[in-house]
C-alpha positions as protocol buffer text, in pm:
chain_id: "A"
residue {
  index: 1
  type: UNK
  ca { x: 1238 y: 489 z: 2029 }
}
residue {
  index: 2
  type: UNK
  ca { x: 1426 y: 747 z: 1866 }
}
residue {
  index: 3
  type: UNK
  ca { x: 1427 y: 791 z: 1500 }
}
residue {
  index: 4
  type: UNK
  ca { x: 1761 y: 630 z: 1355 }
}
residue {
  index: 5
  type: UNK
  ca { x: 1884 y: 938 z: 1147 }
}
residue {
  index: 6
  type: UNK
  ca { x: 1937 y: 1226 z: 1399 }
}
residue {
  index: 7
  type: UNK
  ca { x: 1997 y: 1587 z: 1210 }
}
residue {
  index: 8
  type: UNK
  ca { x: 1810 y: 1414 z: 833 }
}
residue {
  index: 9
  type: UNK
  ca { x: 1457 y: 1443 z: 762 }
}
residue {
  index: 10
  type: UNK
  ca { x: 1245 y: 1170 z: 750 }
}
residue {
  index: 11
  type: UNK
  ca { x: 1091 y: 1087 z: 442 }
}
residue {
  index: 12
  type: UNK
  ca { x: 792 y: 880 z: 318 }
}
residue {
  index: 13
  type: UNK
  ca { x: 724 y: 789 z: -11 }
}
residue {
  index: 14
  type: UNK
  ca { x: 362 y: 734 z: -90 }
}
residue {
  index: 15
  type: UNK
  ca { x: 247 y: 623 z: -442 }
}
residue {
  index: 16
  type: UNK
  ca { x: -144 y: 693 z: -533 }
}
residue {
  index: 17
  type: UNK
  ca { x: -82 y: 957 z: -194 }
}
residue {
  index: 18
  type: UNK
  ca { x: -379 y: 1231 z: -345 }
}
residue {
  index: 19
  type: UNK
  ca { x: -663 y: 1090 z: -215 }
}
residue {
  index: 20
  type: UNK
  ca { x: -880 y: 787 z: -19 }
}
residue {
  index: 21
  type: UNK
  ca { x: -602 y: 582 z: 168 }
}
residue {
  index: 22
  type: UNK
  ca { x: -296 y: 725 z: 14 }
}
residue {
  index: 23
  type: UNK
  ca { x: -416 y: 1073 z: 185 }
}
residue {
  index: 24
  type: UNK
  ca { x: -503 y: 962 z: 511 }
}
residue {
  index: 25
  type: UNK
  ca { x: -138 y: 811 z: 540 }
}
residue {
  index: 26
  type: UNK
  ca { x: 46 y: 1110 z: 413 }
}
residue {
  index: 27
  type: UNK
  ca { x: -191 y: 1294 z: 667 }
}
residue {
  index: 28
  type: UNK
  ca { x: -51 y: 1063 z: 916 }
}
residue {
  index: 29
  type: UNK
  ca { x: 271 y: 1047 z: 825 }
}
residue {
  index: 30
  type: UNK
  ca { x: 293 y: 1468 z: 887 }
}
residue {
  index: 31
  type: UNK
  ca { x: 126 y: 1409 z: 1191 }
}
residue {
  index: 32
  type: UNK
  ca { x: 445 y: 1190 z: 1307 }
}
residue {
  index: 33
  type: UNK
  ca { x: 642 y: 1472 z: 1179 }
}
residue {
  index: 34
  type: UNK
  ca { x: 793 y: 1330 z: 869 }
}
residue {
  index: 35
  type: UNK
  ca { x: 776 y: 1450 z: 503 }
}
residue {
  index: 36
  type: UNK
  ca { x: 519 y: 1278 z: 304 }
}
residue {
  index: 37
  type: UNK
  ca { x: 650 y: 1235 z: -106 }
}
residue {
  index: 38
  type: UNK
  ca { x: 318 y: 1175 z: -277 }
}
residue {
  index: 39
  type: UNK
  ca { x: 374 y: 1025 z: -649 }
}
residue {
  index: 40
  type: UNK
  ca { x: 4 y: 1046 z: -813 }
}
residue {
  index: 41
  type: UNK
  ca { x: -176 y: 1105 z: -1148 }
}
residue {
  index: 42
  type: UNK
  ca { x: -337 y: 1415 z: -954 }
}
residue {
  index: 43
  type: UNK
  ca { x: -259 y: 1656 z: -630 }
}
residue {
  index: 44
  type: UNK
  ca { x: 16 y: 1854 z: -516 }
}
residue {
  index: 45
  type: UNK
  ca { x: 264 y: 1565 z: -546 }
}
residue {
  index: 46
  type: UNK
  ca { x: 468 y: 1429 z: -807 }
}
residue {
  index: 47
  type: UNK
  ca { x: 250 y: 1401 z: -1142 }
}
residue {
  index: 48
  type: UNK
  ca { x: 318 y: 1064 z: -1288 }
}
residue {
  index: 49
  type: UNK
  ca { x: 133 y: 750 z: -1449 }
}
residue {
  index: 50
  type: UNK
  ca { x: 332 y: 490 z: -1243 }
}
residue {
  index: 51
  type: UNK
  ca { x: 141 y: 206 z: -1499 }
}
residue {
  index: 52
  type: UNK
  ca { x: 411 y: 387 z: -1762 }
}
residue {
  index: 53
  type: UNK
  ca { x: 759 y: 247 z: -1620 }
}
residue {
  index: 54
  type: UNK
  ca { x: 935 y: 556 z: -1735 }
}
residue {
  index: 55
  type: UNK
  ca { x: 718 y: 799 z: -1586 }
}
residue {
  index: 56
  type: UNK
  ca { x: 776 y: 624 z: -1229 }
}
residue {
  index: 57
  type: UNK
  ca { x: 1167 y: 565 z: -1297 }
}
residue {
  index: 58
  type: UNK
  ca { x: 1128 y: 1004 z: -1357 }
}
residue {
  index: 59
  type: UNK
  ca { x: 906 y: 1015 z: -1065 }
}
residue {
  index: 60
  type: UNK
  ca { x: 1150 y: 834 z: -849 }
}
residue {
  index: 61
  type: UNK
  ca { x: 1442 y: 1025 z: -999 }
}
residue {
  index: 62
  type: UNK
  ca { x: 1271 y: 1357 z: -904 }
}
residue {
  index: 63
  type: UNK
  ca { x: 1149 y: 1247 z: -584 }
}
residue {
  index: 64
  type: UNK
  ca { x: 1537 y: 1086 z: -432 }
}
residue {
  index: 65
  type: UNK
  ca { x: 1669 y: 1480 z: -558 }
}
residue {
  index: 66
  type: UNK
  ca { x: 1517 y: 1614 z: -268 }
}
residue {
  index: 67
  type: UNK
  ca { x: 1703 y: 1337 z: -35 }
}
residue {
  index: 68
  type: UNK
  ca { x: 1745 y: 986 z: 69 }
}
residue {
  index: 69
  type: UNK
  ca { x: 1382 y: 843 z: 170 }
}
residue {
  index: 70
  type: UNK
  ca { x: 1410 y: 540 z: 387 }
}
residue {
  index: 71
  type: UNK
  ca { x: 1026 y: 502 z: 418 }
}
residue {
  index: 72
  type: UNK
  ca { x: 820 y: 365 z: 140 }
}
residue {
  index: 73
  type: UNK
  ca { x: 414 y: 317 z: 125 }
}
residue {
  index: 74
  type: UNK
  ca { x: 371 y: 118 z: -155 }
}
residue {
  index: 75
  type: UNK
  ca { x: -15 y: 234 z: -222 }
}
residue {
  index: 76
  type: UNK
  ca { x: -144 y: 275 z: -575 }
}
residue {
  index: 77
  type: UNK
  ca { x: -350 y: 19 z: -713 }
}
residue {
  index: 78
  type: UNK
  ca { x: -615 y: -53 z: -989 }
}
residue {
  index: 79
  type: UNK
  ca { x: -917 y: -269 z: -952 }
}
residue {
  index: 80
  type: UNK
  ca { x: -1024 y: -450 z: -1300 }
}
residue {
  index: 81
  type: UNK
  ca { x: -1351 y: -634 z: -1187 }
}
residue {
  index: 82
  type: UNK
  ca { x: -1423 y: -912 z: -1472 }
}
residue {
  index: 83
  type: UNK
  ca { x: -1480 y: -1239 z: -1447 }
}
residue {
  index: 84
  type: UNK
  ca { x: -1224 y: -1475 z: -1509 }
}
residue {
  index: 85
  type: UNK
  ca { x: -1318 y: -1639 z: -1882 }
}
residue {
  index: 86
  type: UNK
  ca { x: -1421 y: -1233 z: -1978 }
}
residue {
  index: 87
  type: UNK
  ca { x: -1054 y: -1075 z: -1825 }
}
residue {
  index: 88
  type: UNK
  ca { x: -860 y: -938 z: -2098 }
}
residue {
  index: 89
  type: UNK
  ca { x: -479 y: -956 z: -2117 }
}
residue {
  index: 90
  type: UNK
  ca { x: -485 y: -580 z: -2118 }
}
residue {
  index: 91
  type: UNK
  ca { x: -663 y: -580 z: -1790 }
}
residue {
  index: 92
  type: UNK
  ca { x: -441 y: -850 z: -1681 }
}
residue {
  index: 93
  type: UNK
  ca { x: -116 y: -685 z: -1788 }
}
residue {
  index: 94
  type: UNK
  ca { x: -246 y: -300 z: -1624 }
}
residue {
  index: 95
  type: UNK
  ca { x: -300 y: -492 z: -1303 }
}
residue {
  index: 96
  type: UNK
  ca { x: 59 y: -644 z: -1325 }
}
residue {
  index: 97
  type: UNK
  ca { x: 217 y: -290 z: -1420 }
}
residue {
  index: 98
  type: UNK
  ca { x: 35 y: -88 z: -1148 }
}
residue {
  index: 99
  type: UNK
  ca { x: 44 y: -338 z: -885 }
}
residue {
  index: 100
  type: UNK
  ca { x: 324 y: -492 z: -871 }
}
residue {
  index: 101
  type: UNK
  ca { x: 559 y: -344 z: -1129 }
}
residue {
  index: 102
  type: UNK
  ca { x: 543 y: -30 z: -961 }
}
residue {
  index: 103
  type: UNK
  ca { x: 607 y: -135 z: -590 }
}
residue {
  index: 104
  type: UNK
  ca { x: 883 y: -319 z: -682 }
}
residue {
  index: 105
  type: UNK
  ca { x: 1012 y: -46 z: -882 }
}
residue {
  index: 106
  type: UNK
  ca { x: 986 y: 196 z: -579 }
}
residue {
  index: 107
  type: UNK
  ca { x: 1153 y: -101 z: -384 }
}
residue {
  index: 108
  type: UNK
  ca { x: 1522 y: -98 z: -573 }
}
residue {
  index: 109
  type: UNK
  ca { x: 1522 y: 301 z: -652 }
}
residue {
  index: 110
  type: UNK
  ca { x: 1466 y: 377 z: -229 }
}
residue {
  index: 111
  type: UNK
  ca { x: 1693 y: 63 z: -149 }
}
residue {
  index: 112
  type: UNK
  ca { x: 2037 y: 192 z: -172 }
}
residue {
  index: 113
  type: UNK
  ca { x: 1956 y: 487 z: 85 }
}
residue {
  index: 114
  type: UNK
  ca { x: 1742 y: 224 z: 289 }
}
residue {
  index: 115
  type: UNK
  ca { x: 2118 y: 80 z: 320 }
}
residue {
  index: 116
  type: UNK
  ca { x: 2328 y: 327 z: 365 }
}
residue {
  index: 117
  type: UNK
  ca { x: 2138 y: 465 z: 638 }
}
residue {
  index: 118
  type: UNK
  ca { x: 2042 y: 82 z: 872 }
}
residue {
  index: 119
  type: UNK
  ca { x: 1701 y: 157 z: 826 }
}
residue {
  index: 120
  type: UNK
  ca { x: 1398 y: 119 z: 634 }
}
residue {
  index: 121
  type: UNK
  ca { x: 1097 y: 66 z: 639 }
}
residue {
  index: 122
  type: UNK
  ca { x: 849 y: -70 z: 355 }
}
residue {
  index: 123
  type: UNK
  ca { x: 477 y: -75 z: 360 }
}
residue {
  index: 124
  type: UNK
  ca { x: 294 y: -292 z: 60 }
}
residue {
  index: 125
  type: UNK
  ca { x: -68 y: -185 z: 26 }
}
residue {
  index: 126
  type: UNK
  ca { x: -240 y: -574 z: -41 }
}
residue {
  index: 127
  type: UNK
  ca { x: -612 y: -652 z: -18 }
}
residue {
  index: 128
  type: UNK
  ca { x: -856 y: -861 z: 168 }
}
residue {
  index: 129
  type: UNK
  ca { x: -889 y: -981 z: -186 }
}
residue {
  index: 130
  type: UNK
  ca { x: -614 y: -1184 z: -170 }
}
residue {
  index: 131
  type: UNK
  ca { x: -732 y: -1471 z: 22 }
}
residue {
  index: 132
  type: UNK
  ca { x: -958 y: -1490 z: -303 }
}
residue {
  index: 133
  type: UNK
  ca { x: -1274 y: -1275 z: -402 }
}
residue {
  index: 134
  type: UNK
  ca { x: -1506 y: -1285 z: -684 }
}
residue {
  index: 135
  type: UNK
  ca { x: -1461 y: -1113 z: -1044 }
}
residue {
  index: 136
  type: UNK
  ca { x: -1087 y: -1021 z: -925 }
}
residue {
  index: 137
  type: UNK
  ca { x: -841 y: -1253 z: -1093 }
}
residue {
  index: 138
  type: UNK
  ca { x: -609 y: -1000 z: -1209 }
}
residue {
  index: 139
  type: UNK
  ca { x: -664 y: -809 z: -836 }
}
residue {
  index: 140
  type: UNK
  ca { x: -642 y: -1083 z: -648 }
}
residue {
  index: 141
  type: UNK
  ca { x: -341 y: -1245 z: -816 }
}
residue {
  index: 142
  type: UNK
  ca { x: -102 y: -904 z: -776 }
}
residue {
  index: 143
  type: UNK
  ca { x: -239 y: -848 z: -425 }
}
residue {
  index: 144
  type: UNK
  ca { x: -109 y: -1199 z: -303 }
}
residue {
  index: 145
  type: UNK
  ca { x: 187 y: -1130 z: -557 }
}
residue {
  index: 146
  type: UNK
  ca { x: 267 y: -829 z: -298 }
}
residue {
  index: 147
  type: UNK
  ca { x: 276 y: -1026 z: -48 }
}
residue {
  index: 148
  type: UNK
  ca { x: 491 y: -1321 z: -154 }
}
residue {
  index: 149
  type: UNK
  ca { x: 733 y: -993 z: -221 }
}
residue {
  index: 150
  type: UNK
  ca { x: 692 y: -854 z: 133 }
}
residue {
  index: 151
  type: UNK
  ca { x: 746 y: -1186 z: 235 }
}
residue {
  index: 152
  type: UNK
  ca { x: 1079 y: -1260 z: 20 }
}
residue {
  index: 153
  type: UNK
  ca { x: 1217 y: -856 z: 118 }
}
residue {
  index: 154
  type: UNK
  ca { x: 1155 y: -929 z: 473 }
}
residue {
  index: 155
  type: UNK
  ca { x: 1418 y: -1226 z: 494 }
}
residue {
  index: 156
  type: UNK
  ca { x: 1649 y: -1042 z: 241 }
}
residue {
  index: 157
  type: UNK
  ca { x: 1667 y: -686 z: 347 }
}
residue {
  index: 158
  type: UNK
  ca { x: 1638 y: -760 z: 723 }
}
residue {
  index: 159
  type: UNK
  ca { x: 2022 y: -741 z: 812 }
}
residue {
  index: 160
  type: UNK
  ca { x: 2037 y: -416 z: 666 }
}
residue {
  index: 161
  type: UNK
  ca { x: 1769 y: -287 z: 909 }
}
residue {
  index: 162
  type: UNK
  ca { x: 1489 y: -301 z: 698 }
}
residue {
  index: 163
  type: UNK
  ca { x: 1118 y: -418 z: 748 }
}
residue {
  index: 164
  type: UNK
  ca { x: 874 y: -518 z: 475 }
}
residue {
  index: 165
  type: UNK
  ca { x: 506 y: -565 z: 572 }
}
residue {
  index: 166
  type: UNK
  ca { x: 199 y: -514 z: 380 }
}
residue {
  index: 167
  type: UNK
  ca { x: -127 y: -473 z: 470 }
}
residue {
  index: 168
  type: UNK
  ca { x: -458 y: -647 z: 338 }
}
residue {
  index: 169
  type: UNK
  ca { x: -777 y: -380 z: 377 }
}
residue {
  index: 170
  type: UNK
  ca { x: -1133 y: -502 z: 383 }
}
residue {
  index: 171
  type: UNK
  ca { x: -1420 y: -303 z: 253 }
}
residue {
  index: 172
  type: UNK
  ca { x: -1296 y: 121 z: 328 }
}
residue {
  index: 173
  type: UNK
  ca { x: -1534 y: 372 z: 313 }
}
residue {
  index: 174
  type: UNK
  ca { x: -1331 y: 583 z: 5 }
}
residue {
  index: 175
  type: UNK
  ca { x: -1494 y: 818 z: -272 }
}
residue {
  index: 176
  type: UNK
  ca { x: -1412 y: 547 z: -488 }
}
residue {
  index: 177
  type: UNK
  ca { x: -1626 y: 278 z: -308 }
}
residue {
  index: 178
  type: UNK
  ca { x: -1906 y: 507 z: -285 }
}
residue {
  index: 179
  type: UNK
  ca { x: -1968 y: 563 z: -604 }
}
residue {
  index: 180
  type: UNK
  ca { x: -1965 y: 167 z: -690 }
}
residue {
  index: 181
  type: UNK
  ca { x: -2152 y: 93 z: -321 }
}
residue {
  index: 182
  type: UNK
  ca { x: -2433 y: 378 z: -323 }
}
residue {
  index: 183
  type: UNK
  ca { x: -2530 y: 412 z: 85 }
}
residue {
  index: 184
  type: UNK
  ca { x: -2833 y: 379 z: 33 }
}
residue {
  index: 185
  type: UNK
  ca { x: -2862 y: 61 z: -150 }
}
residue {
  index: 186
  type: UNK
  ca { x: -2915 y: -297 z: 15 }
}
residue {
  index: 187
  type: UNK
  ca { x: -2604 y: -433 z: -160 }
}
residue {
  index: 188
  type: UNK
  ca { x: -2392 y: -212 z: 73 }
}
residue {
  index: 189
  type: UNK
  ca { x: -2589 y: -288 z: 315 }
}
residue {
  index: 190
  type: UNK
  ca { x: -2544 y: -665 z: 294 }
}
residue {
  index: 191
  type: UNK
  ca { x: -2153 y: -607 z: 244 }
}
residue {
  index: 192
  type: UNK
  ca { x: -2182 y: -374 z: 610 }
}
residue {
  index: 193
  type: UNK
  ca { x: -2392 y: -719 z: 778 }
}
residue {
  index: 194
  type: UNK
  ca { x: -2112 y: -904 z: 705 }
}
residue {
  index: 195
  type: UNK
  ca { x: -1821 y: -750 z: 857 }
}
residue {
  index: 196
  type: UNK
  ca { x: -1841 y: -836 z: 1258 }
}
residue {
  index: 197
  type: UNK
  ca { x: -1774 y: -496 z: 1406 }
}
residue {
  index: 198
  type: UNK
  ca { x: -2086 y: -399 z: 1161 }
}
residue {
  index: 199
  type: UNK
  ca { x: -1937 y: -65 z: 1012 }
}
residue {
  index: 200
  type: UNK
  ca { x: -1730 y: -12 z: 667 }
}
residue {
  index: 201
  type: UNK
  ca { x: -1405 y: 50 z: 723 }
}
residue {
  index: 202
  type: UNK
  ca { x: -1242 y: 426 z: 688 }
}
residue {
  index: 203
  type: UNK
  ca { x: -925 y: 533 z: 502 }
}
residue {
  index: 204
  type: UNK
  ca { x: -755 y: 637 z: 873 }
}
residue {
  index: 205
  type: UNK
  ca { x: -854 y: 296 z: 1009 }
}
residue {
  index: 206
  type: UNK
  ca { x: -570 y: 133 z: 711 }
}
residue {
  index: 207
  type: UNK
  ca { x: -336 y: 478 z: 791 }
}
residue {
  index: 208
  type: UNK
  ca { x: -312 y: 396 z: 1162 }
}
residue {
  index: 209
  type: UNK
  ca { x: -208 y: 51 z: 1073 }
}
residue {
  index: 210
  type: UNK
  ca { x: 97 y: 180 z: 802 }
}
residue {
  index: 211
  type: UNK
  ca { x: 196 y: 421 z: 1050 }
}
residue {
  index: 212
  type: UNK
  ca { x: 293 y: 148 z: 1304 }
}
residue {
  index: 213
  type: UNK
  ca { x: 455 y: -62 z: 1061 }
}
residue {
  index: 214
  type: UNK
  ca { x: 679 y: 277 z: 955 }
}
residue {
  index: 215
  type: UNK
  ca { x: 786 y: 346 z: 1298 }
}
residue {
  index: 216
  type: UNK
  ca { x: 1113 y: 323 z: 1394 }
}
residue {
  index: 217
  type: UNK
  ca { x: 993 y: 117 z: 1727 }
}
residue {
  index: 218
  type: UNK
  ca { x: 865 y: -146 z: 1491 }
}
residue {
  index: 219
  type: UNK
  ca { x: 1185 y: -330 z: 1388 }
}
residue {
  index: 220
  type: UNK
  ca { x: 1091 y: -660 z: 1539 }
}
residue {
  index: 221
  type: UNK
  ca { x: 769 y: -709 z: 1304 }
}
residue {
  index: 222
  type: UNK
  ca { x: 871 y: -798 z: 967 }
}
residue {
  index: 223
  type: UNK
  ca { x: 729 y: -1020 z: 695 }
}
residue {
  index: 224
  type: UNK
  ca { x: 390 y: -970 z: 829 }
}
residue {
  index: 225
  type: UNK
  ca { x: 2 y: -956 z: 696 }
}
residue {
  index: 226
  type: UNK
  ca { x: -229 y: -719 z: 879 }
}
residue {
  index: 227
  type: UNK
  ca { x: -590 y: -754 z: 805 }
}
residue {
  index: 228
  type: UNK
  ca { x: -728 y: -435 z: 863 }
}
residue {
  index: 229
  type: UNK
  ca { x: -1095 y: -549 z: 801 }
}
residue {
  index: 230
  type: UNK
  ca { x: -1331 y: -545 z: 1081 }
}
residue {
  index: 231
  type: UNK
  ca { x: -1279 y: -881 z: 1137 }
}
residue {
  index: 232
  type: UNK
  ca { x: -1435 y: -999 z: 747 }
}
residue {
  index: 233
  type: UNK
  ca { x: -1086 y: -1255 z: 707 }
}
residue {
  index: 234
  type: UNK
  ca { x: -1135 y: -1466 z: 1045 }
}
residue {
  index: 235
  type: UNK
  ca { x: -1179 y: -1823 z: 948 }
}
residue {
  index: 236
  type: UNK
  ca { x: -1074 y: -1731 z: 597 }
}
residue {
  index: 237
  type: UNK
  ca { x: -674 y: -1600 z: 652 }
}
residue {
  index: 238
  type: UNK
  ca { x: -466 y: -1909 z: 766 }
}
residue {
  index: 239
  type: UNK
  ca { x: -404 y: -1901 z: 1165 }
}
């Protein structure tokens, strides 16, 4: 299918773009030909804290002055491993801001072009984690909280040509995960013996999966979870 906007460029926002996931989408995103927007603490992008509200409302502002953008990759995310009676209410409340705050924000600033132009598509970056995982309360709690929003955008925005779907990775192979999971220790290896296809995930597995859901031949699929996880969330993800 053709893209919907002849003679305008297509535009993808990606928050926390600069590196692990965020990079391999923007990668993929150029690779389809369309202009990846990268809001990030660090890179080439858009410098911004997006847990500060204002900094993301400038972000956005600066980011819609170079044109409409009717894609959105809703990406950046903090992890604030506690347990639950030892997870603070600043923990709690960063979680909340970066997590969901944030992706919501992104939501209403990209919505209006979204509208005018019949089409949009919206990508929520959820987690595995969601279905429930150890020492994540706060995690766990805004990565289902993105998708009861995917969920609710879905049957809202869909007359207006709009898709919301998010996607829930398992264990990826980032810098970030390396330096909690050294290779070469037997926790890792215990996390790698239980995922069925027996291999850690990798930051373009998750960006092949957001580049379908962005495509302009993907308007059918909306409201959707895909597990991109080697298989971890079978039995555990509701049929």
């Amino acid at each position: 299918m053709s893209e919907p906007h002849t003679g305008t460029r297509e535009r993808v926002l990606i928050t926390g773009g600069a590196n692990g996931i965020g990079k391999a989408t923007a990668d993929a995103c150029r690779a389809q030909g369309w202009e990846a927007v990268i809001i990030d603490r660090e890179g080439d992008g858009i410098r911004a804290d997006l847990s500060d509200p204002e900094q993301t409302a400038r972000a956005l502002r600066e980011a819609l002055a170079g044109g409409p953008i009717t894609r959105l990759v809703n990406n950046v995310g903090v992890v604030v491993p506690a347990l639950a009676q030892d997870q603070t209410l600043a923990e709690f409340e960063l979680a909340v801001s970066v997590n969901l705050r944030c992706s919501f924000q992104c939501m209403q600033a990209l919505l209006p072009g979204m509208q005018a132009a019949g089409f949009g598509r919206i990508v929520n970056m959820s987690s595995r984690a969601a279905l429930g995982k150890e020492l994540r309360t706060a995690y766990s709690m805004t990565k289902a909280g993105l998708i009861g929003m995917t969920r609710v955008w879905a049957l809202e925005l869909g007359e207006f040509g709009i898709t919301a779907n998010a996607i829930g990775p398992g264990p990826i192979r980032t810098e970030l995960f390396d330096r909690a999971n050294p290779p070469d220790s037997p926790r890792t290896q215990a996390i790698i013996d239980g995922v069925p296809v027996k291999r850690l995930g990798t930051p373009d597995d998750v960006a092949s999966a957001v580049r379908f859901f962005l495509g302009a031949d993907s308007g059918f699929v909306t409201g959707q979870v895909l597990y991109v996880c080697g298989g971890m969330t079978v039995g555990v993800a509701p049929v």
